[in-house]
Backbone atoms as SQL, in Angstrom:
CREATE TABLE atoms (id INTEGER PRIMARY KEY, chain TEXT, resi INTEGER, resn TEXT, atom TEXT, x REAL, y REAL, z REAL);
INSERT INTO atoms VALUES
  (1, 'A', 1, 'UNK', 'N', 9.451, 5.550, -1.298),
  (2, 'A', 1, 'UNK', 'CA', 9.586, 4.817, -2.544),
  (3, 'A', 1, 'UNK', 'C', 9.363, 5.775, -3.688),
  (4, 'A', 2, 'UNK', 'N', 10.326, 5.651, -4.461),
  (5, 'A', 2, 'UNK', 'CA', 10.238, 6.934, -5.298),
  (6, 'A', 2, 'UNK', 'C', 10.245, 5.659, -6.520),
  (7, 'A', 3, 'UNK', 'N', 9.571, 6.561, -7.815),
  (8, 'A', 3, 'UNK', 'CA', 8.920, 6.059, -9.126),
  (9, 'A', 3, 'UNK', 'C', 7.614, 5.581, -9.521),
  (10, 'A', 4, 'UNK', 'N', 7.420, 4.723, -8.175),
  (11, 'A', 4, 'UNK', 'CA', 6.643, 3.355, -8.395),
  (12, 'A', 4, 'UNK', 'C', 5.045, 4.007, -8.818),
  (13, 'A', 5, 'UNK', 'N', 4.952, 5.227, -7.620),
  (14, 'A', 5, 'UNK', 'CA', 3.888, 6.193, -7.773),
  (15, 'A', 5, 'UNK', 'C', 2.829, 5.980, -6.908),
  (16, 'A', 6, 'UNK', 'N', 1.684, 6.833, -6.386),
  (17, 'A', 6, 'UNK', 'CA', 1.512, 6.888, -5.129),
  (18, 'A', 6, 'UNK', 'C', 0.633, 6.294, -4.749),
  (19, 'A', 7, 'UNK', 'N', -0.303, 5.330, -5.386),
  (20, 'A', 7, 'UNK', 'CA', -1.101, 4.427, -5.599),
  (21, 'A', 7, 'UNK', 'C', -0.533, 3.046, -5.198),
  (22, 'A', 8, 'UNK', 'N', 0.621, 2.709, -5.826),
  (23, 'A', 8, 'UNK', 'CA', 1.473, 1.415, -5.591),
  (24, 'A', 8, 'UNK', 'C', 2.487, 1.789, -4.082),
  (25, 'A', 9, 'UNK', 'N', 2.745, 2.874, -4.181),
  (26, 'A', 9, 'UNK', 'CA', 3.972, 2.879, -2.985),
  (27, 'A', 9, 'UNK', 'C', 2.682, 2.647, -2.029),
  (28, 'A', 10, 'UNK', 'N', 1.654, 3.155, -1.516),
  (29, 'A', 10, 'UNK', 'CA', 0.660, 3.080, -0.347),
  (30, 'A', 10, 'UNK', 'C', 0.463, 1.379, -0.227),
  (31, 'A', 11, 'UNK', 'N', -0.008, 1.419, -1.325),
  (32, 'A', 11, 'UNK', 'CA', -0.526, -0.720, -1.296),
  (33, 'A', 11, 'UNK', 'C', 1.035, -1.398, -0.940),
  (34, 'A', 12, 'UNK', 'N', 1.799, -1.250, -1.961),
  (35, 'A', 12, 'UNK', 'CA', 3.064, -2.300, -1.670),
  (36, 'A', 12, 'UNK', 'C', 3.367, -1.695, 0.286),
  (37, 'A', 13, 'UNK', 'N', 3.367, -0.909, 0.664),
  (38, 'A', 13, 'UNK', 'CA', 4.191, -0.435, 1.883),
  (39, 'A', 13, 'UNK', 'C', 2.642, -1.495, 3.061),
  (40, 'A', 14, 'UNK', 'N', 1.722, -1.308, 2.227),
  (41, 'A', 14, 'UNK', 'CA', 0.929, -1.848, 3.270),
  (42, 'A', 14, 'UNK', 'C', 1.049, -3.721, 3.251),
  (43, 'A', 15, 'UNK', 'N', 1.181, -3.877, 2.546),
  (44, 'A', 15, 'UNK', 'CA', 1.815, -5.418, 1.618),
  (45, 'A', 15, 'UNK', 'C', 2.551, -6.240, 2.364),
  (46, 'A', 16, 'UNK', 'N', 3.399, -5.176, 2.722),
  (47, 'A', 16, 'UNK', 'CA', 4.869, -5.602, 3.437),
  (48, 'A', 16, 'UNK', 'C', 4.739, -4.999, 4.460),
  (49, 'A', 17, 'UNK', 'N', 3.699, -4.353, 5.517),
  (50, 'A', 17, 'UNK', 'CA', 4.096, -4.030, 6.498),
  (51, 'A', 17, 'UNK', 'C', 5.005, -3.116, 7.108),
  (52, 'A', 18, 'UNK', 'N', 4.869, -2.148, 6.486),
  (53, 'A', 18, 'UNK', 'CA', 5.928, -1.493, 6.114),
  (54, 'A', 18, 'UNK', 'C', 5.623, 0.245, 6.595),
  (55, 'A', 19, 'UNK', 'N', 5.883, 1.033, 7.327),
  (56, 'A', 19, 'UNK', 'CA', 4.691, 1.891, 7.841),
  (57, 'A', 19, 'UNK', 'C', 5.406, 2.847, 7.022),
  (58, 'A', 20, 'UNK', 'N', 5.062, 4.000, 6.093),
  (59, 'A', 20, 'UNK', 'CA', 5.054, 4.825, 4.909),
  (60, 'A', 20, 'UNK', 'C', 6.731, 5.889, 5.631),
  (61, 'A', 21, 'UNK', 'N', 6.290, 6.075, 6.642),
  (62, 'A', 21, 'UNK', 'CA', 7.335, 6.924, 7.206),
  (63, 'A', 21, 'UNK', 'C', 8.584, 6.421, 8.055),
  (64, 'A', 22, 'UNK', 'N', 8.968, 5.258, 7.662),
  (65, 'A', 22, 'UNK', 'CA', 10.193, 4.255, 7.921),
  (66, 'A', 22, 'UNK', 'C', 11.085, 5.001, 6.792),
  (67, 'A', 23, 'UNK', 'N', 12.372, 5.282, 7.503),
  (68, 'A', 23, 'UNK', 'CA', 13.416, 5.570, 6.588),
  (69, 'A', 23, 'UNK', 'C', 14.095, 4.676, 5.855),
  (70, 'A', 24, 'UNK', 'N', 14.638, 4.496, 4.783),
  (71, 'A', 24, 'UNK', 'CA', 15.156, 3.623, 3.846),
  (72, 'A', 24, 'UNK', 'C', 16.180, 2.608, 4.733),
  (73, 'A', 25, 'UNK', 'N', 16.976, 3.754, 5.217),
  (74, 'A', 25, 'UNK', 'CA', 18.509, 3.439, 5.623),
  (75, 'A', 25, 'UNK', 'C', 17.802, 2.189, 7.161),
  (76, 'A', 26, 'UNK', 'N', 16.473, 2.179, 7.459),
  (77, 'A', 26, 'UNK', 'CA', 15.796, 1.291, 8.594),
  (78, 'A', 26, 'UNK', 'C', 15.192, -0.118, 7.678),
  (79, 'A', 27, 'UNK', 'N', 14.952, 0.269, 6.306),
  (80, 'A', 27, 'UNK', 'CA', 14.163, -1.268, 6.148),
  (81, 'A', 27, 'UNK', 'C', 15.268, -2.591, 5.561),
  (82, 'A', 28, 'UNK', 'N', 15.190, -3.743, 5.868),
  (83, 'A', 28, 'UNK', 'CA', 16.187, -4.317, 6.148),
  (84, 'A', 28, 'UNK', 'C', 15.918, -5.117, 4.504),
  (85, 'A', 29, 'UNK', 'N', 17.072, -5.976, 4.348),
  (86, 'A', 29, 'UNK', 'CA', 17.017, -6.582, 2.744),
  (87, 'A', 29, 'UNK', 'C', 16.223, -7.363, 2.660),
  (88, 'A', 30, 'UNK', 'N', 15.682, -7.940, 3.279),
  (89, 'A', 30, 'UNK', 'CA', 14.472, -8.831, 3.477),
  (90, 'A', 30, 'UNK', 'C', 13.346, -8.446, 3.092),
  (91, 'A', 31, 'UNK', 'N', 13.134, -7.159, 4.059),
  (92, 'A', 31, 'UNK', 'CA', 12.065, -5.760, 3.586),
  (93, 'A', 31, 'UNK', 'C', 11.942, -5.360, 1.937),
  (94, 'A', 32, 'UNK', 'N', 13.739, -5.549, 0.952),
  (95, 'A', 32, 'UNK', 'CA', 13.708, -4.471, 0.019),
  (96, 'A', 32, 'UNK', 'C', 13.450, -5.807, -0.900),
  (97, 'A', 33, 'UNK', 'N', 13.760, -6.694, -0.734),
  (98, 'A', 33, 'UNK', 'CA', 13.435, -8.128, -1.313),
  (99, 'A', 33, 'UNK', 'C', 11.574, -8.170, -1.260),
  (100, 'A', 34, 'UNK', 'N', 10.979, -7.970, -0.165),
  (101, 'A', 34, 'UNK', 'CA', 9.479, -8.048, -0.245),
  (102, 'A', 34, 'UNK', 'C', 9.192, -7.205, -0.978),
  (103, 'A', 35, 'UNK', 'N', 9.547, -6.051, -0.939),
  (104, 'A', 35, 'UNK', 'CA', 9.116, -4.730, -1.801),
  (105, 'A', 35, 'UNK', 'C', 9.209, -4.917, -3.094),
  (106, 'A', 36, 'UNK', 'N', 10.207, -5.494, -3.235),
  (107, 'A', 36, 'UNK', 'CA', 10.650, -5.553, -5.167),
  (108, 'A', 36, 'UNK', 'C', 9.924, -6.528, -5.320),
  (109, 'A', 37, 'UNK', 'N', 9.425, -7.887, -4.804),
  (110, 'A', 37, 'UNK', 'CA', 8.453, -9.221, -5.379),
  (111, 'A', 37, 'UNK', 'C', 7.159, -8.368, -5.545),
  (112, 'A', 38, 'UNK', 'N', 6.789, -8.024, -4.396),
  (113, 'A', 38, 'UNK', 'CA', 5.060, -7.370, -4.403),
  (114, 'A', 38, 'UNK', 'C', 4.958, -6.576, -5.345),
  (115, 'A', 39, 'UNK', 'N', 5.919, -5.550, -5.890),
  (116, 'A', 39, 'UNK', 'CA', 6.026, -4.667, -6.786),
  (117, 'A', 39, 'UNK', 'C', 5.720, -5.610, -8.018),
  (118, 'A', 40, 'UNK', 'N', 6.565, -5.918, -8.116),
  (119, 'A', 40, 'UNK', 'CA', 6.658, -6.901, -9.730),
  (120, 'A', 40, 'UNK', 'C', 4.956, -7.312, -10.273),
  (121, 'A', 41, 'UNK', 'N', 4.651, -8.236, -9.003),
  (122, 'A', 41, 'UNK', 'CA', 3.810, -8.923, -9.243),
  (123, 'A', 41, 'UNK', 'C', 1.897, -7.860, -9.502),
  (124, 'A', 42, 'UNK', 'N', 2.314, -6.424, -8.581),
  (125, 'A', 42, 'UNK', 'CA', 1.460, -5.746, -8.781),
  (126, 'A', 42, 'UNK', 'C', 0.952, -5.451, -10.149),
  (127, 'A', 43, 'UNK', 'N', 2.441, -4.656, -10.213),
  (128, 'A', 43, 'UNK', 'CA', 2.762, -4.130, -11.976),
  (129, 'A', 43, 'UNK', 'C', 2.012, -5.176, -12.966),
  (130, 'A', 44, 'UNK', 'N', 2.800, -6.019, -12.557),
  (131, 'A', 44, 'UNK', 'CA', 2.276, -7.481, -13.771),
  (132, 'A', 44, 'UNK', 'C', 0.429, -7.728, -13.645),
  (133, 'A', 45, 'UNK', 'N', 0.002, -7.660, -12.403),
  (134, 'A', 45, 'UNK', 'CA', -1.055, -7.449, -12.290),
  (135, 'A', 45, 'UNK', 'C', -1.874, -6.078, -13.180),
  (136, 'A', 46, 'UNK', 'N', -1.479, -5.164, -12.917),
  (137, 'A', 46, 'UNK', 'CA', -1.764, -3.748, -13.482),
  (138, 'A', 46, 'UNK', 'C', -2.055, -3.953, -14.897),
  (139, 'A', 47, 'UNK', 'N', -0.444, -4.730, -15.985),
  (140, 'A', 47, 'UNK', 'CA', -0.575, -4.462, -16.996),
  (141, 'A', 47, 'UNK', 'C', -2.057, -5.085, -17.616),
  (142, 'A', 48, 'UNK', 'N', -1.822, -6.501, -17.072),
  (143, 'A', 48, 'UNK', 'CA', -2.477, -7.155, -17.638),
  (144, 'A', 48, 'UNK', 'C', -4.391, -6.935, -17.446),
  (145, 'A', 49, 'UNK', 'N', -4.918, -6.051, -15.965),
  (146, 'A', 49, 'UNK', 'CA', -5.981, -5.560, -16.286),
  (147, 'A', 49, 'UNK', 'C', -6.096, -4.442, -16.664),
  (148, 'A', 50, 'UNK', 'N', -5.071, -3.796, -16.887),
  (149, 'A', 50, 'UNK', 'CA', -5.355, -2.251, -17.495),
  (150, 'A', 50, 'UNK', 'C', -6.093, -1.283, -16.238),
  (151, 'A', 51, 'UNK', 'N', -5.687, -1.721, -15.312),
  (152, 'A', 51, 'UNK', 'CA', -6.148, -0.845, -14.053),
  (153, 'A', 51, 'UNK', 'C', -5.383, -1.240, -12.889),
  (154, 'A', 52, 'UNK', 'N', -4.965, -0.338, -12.016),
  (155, 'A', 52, 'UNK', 'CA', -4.586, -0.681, -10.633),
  (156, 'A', 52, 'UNK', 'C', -5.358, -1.377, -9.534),
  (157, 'A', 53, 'UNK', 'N', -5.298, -2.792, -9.293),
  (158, 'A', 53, 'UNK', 'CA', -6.192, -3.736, -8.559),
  (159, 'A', 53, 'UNK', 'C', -5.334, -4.374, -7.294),
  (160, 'A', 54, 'UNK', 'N', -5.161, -4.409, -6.250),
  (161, 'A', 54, 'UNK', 'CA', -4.012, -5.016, -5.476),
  (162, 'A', 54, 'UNK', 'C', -5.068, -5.688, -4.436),
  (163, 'A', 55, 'UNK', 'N', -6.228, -6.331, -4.574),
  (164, 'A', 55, 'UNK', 'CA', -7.264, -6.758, -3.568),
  (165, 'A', 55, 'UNK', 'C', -7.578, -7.722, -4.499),
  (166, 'A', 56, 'UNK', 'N', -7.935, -9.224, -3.861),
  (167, 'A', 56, 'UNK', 'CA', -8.230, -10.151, -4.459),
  (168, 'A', 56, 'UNK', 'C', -9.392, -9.993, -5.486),
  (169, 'A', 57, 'UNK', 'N', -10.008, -10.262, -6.135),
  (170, 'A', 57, 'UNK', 'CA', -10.875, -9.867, -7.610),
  (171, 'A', 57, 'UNK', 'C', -12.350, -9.697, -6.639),
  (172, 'A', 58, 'UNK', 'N', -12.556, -11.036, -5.962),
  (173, 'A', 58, 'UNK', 'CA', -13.977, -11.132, -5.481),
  (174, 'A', 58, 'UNK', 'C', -14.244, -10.134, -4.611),
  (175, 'A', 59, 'UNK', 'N', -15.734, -9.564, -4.830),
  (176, 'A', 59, 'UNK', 'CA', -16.452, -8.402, -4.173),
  (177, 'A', 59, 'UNK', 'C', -16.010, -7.237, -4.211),
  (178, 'A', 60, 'UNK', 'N', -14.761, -6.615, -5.182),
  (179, 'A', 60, 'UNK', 'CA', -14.824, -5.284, -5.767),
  (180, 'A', 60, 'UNK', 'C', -15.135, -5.244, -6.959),
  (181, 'A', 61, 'UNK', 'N', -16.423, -3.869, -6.782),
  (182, 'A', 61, 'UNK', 'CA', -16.919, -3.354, -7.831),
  (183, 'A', 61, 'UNK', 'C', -16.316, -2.410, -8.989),
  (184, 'A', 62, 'UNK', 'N', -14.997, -2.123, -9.022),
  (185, 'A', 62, 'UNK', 'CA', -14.652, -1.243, -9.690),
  (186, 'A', 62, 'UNK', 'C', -14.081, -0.069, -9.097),
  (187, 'A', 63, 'UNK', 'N', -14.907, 0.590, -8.344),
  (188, 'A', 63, 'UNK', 'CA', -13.836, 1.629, -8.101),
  (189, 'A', 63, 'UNK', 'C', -13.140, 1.691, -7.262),
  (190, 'A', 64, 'UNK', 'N', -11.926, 2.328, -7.288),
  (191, 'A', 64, 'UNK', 'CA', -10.354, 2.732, -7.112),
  (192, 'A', 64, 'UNK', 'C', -10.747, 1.974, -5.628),
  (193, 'A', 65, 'UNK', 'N', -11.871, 2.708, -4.586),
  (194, 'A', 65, 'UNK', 'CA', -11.557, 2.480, -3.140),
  (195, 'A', 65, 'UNK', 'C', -11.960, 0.699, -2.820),
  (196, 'A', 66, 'UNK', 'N', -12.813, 0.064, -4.101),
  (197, 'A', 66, 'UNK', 'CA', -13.037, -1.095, -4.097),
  (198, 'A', 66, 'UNK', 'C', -11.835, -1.752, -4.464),
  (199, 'A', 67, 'UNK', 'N', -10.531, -1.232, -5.226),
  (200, 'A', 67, 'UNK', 'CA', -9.642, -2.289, -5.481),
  (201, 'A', 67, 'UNK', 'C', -8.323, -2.329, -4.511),
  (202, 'A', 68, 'UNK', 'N', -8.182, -1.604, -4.209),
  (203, 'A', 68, 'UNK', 'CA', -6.958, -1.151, -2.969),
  (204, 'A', 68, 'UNK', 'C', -7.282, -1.421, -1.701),
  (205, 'A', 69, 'UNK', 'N', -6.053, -1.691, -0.945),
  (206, 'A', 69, 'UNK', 'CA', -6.155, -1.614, 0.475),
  (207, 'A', 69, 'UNK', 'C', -6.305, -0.690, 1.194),
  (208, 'A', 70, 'UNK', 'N', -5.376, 0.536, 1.161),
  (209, 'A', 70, 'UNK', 'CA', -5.312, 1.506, 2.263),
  (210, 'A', 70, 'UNK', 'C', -5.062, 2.866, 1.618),
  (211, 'A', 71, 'UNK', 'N', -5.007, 3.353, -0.197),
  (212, 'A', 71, 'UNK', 'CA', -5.349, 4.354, -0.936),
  (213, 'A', 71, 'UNK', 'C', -6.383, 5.053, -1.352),
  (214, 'A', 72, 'UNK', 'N', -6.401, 6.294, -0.617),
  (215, 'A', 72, 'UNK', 'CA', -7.481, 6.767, -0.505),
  (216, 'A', 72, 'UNK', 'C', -8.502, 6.319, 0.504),
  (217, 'A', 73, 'UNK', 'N', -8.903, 5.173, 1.386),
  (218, 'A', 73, 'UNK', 'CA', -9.585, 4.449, 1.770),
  (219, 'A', 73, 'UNK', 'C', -9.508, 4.931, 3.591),
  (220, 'A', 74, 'UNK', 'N', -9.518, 6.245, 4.028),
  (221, 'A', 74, 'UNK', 'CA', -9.053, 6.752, 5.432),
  (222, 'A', 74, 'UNK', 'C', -10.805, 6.553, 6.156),
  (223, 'A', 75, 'UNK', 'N', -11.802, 6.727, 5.293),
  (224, 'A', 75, 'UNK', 'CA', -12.647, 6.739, 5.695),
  (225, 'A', 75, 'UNK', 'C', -13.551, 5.285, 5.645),
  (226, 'A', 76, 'UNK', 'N', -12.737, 4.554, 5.786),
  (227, 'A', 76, 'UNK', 'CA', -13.189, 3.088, 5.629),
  (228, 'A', 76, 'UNK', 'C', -12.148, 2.223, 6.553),
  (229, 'A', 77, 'UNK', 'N', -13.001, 1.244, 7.257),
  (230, 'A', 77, 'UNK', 'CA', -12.007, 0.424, 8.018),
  (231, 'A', 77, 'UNK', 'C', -10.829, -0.234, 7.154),
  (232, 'A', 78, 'UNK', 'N', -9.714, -1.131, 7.535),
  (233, 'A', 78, 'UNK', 'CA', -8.688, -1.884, 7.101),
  (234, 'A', 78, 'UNK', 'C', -9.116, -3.092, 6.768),
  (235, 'A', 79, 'UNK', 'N', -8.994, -3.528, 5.378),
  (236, 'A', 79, 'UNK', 'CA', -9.638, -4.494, 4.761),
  (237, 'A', 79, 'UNK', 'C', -9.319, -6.182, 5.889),
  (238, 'A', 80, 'UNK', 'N', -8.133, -5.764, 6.432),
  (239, 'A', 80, 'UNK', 'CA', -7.336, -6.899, 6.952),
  (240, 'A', 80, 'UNK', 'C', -7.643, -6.927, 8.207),
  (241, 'A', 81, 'UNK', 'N', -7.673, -5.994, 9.452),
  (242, 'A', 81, 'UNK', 'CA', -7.836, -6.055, 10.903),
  (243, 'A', 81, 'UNK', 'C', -9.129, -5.241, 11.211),
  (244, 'A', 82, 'UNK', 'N', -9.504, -4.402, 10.184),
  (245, 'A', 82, 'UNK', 'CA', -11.156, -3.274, 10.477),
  (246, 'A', 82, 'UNK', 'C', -10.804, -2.363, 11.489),
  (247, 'A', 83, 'UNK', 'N', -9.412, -1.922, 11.760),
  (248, 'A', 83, 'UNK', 'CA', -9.022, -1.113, 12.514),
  (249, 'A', 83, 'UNK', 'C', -8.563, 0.111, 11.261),
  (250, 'A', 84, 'UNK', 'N', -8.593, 1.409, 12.077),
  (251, 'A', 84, 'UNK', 'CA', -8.973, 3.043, 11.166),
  (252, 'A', 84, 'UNK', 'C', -7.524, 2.558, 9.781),
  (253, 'A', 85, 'UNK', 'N', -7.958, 3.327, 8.678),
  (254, 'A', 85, 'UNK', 'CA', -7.082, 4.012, 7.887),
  (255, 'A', 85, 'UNK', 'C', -6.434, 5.064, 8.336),
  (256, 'A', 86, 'UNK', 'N', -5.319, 5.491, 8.384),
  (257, 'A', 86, 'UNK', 'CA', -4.633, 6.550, 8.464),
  (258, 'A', 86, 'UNK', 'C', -4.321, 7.715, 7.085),
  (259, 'A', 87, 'UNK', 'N', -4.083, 8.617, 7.482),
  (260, 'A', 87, 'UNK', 'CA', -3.423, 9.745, 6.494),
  (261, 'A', 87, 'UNK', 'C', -2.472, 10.679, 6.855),
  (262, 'A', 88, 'UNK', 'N', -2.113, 10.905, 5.822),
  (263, 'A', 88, 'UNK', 'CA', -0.978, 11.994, 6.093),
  (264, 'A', 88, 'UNK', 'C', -0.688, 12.685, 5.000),
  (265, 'A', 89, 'UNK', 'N', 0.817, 13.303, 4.962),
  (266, 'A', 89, 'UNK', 'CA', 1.923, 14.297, 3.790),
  (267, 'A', 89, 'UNK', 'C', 2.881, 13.902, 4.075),
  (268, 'A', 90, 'UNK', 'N', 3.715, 13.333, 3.389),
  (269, 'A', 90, 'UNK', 'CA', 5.250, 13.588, 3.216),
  (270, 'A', 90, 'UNK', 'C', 5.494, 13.869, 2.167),
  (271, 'A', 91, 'UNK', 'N', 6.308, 14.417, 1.987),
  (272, 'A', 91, 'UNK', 'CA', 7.095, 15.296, 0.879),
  (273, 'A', 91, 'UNK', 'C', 6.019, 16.367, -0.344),
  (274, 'A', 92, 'UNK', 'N', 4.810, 16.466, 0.234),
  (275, 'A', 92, 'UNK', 'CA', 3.715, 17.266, -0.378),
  (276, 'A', 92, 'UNK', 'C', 2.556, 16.265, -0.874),
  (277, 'A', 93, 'UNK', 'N', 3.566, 15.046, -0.645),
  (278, 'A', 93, 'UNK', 'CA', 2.256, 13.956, -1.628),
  (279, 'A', 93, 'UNK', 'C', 1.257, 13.271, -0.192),
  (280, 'A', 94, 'UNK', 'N', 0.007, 12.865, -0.744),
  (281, 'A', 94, 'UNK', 'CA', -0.157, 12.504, 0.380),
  (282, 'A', 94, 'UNK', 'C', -0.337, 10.840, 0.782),
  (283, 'A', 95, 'UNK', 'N', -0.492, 10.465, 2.470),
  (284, 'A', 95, 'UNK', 'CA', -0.072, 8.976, 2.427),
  (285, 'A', 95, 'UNK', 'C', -1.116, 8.679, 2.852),
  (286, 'A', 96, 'UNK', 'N', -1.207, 6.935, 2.509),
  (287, 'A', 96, 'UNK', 'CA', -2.158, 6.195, 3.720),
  (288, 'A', 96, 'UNK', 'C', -1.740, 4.833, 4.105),
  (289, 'A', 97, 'UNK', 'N', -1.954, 4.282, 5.622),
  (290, 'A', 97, 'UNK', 'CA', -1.750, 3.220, 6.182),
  (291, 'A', 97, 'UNK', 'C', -2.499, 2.785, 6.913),
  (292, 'A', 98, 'UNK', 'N', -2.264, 1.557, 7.438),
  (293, 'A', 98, 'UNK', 'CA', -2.828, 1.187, 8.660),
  (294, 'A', 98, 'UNK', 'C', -2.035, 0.887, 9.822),
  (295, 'A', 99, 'UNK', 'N', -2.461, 1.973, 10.651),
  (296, 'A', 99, 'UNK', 'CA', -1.386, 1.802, 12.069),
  (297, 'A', 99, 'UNK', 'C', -1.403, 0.725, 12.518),
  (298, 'A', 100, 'UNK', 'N', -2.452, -0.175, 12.841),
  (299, 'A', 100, 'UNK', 'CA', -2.201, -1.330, 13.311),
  (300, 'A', 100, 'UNK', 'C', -1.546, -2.865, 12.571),
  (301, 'A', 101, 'UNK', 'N', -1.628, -2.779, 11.070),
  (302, 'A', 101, 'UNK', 'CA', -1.224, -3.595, 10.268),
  (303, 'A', 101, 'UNK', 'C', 0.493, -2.965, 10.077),
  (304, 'A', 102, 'UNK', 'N', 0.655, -1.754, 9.465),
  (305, 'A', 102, 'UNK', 'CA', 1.875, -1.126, 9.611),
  (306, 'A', 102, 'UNK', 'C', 2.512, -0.300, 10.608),
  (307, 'A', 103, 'UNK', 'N', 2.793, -1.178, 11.752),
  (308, 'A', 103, 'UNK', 'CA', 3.283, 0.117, 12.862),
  (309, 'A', 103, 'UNK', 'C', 4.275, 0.347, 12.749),
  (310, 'A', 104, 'UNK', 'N', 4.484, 1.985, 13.250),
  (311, 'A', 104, 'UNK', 'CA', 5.858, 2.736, 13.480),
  (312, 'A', 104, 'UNK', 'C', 7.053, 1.745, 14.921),
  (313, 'A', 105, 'UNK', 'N', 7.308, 0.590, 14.180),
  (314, 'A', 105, 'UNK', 'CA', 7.742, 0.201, 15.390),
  (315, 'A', 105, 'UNK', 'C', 9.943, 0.237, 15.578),
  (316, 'A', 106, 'UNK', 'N', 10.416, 1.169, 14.250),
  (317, 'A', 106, 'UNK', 'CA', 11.939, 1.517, 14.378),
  (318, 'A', 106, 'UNK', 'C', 12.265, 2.916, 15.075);
């Protein structure tokens, strides 16, 4: 996902289930339809607190690893199943998921 930036591409890809290293030409319109709603609604989220938040409000304190799902967060279980964070590089930037919420399954 190119633009969105690497904060939002990690959350939206985890959103949708979506495992970071799925090729474009594999995610189906359904997929690019989830991607563009979650997006929207992030953004719209974003503007309006003036910070990147994609985790329901209650019981984060503020910082970055308190408001996200799976950015930055490798050393912390998966907010959703408590199974590992993952990491990686593609294209120099770096990623995070959850293998078991987002599996490599194309």
């Amino acid at each position: 996902m190119a633009g969105l930036g690497n904060i939002y591409r990690a959350e939206v890809l985890f959103l949708t289930g979506i495992h970071p290293e799925t090729p474009a030409r594999e995610i189906s319109f359904e997929e690019i339809d989830s991607i563009w709603a979650t997006s929207k609604r992030l953004l719209r989220r974003g503007v309006a607190e003036g910070k990147i938040t994609t985790v329901p409000r209650r019981g984060h304190r503020g910082n970055t690893e308190d408001r996200v799902y799976v950015y930055k967060r490798d050393r912390f279980p998966c907010r959703l199943c408590e199974g590992p964070i993952s990491t990686g590089t593609m294209a120099d930037r770096s990623i995070w998921w959850c293998a078991t919420c987002q599996p490599r399954m194309r």
